[in-house]
C-alpha positions as CSV (number, residue, x, y, z in Angstrom):
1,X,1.9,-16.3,-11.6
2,X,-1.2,-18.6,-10.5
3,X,-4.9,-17.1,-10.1
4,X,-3.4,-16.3,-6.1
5,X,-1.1,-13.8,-7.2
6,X,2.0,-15.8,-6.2
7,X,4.5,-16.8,-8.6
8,X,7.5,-19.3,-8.5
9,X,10.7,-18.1,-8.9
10,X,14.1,-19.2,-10.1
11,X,16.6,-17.3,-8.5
12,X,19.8,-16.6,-10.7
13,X,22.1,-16.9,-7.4
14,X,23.7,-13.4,-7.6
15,X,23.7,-11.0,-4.7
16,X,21.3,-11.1,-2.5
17,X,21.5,-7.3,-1.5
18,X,20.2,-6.7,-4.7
19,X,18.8,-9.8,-6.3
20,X,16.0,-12.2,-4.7
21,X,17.5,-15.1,-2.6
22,X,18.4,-18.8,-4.0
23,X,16.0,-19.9,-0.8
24,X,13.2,-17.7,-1.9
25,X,10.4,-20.1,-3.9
26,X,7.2,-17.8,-3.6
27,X,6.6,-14.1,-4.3
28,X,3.9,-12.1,-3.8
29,X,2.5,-9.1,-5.6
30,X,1.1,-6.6,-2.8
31,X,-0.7,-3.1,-3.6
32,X,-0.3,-0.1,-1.3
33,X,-3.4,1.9,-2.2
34,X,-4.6,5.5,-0.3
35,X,-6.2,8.8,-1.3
36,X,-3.8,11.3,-2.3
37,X,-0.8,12.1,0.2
38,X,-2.0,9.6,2.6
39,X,1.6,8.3,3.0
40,X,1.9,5.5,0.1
41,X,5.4,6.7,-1.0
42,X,6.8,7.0,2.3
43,X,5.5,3.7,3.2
44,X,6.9,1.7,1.2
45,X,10.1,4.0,1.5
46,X,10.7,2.8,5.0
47,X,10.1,-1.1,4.4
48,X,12.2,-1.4,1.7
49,X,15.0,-3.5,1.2
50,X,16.2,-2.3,-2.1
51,X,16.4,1.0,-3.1
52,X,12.6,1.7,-3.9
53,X,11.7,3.3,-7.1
54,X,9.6,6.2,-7.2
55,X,7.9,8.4,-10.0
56,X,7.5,11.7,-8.3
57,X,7.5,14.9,-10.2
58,X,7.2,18.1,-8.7
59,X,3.6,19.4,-8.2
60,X,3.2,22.5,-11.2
61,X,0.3,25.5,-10.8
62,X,-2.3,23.2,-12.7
63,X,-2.0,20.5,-10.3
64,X,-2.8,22.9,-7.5
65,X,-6.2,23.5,-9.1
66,X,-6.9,19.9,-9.1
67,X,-5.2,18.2,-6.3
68,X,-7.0,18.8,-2.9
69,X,-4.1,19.6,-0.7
70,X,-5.8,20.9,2.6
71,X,-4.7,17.6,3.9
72,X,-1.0,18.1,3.1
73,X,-0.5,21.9,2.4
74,X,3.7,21.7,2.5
75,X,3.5,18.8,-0.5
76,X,5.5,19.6,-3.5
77,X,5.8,16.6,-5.4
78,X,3.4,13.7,-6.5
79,X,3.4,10.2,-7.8
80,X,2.4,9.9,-11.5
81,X,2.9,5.7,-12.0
82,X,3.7,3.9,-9.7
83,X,6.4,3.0,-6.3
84,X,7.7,-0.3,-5.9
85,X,9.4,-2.0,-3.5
86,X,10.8,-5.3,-2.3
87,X,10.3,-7.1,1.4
88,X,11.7,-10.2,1.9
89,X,9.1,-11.8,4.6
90,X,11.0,-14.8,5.2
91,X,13.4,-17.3,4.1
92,X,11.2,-18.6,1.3
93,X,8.9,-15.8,1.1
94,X,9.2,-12.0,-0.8
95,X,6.7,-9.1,-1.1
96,X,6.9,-7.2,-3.9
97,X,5.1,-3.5,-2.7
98,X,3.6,-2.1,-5.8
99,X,2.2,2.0,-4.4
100,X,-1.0,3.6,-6.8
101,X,-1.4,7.2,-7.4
102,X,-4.0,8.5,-5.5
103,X,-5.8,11.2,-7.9
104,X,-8.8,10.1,-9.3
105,X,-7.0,11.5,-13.1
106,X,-4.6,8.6,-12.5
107,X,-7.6,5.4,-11.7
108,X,-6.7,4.3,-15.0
109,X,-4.0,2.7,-14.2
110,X,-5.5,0.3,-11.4
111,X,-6.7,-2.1,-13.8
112,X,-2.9,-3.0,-14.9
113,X,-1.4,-2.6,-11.0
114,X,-4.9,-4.7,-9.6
115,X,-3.7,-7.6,-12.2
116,X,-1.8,-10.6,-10.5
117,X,-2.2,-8.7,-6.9
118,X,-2.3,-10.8,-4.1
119,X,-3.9,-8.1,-1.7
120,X,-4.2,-4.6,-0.5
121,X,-3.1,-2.3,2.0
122,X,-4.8,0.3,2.1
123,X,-4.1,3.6,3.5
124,X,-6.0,6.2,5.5
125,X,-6.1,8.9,7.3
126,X,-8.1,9.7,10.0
127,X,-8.8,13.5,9.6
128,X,-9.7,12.7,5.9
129,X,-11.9,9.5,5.8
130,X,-14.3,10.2,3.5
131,X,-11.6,10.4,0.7
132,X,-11.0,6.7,1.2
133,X,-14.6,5.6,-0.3
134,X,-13.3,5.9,-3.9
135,X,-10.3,4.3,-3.1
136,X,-11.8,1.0,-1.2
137,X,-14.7,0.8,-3.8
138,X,-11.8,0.3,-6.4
139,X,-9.8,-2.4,-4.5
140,X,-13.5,-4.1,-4.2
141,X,-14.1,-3.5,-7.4
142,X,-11.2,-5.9,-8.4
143,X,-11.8,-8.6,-6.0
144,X,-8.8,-7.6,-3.6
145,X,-8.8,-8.7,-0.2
146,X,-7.3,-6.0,1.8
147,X,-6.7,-4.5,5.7
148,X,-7.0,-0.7,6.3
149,X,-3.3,1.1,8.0
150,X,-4.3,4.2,9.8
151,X,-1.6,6.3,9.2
152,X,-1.9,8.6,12.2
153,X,-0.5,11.9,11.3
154,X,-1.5,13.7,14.1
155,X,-1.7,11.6,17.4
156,X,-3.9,13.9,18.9
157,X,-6.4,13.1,16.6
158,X,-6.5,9.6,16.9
159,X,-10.3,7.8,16.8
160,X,-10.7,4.3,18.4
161,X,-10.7,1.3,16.3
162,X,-14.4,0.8,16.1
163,X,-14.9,4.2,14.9
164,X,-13.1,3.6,12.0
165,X,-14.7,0.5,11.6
166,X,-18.2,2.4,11.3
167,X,-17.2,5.4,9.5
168,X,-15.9,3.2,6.0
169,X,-18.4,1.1,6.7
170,X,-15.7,-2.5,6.8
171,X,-16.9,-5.7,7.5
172,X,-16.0,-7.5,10.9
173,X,-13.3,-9.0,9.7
174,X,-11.4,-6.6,7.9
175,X,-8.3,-5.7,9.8
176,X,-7.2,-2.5,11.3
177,X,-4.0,-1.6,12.3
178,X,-2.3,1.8,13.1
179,X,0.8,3.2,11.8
180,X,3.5,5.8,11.0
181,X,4.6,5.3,7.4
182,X,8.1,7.1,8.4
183,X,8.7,4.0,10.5
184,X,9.9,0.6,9.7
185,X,8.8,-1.2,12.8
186,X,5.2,0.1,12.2
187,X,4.8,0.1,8.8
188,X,5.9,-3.4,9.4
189,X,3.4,-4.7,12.1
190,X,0.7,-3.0,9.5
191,X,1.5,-5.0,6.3
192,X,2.1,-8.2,8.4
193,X,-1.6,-7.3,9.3
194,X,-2.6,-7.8,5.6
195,X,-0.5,-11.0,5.2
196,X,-1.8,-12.7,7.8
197,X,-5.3,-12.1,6.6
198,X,-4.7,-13.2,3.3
199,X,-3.2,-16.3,4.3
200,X,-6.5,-16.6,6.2
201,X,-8.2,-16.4,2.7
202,X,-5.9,-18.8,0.6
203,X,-5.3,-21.4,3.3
């Protein structure tokens, strides 16, 4: 893996369904970063193209106490590590979609997931901006280049592009796209978003 976060690969030629591609020569480390129950497991969920794995665990009493959850009163389970999934962008070309806990109890594992990372999509949403702070002065912290996905829960409550833009305080040039992390086409248009950016960066 070079200092861009891509890696060559050799691919062992087996199935495809499962295995990377013979015609795949780059892969990419992605992160898919949010606030707590912003939609990062369900995200990657719909893009990918292997079964994605996922280290949920059912959400005890204690948690309760901790975990704000007037943002997501019906959630019952939580990611303790990590999700990861795999997108195959084009013929030559694979994203591997690595998803953070969101609790602040769990920051101590962005320092391992941050490592090799290409870029960042990060995750917010709109009735809850505020909680996205910690989460972007993380990704900064760590040198990521990233794009912000509005995952719109509630259409009804949608703000206008430059409103989000003011309120977490991005530069011009940061993009920001809308989504619905249940879909594949949207979640889709939002992480191609982030790729195009960060070919913007490295080319």
């Amino acid at each position: 893996m070079d200092e861009r976060g891509t890696t060559r690969s050799t691919p062992a030629g087996r199935n495809p369904g499962i295995y990377v591609s013979d015609a795949v020569t780059t892969t990419a480390k992605i992160l898919v970063v949010g606030h707590f129950a912003v939609g990062k497991t369900t995200f990657i969920g719909s893009l990918s193209e292997i079964t994605p794995l996922r280290t949920e665990e059912k959400m005890t009493e204690a948690s309760t106490q901790v975990d704000d959850l007037r943002g997501a009163p019906d959630k019952v389970t939580t990611t303790v590590a990590l999700d990861f999934g795999r997108l195959t962008l084009s013929d030559d070309l694979v994203l591997y979609l690595f998803g953070t806990p969101g609790q602040q109890r769990f920051m101590q594992l962005w320092e391992d997931m941050a490592r090799g990372a290409l870029g960042a999509l990060i995750l917010v949403d709109p009735a809850r901006l505020a909680d996205s702070f910690p989460v972007i002065d993380l990704v900064e912290k760590y040198g990521l280049e990233y794009a912000i996905a509005v995952n719109s829960f509630d259409p009804s409550a949608q703000f206008a592009q430059e409103e989000i833009r003011e309120a977490l305080d991005l530069l011009p040039d940061t993009p920001v796209e809308y989504c619905d992390a249940r879909d594949q086409r949207s979640s889709g248009h939002a992480l191609i978003a982030l790729v195009r950016h960060l070919l913007t960066r490295v080319s």
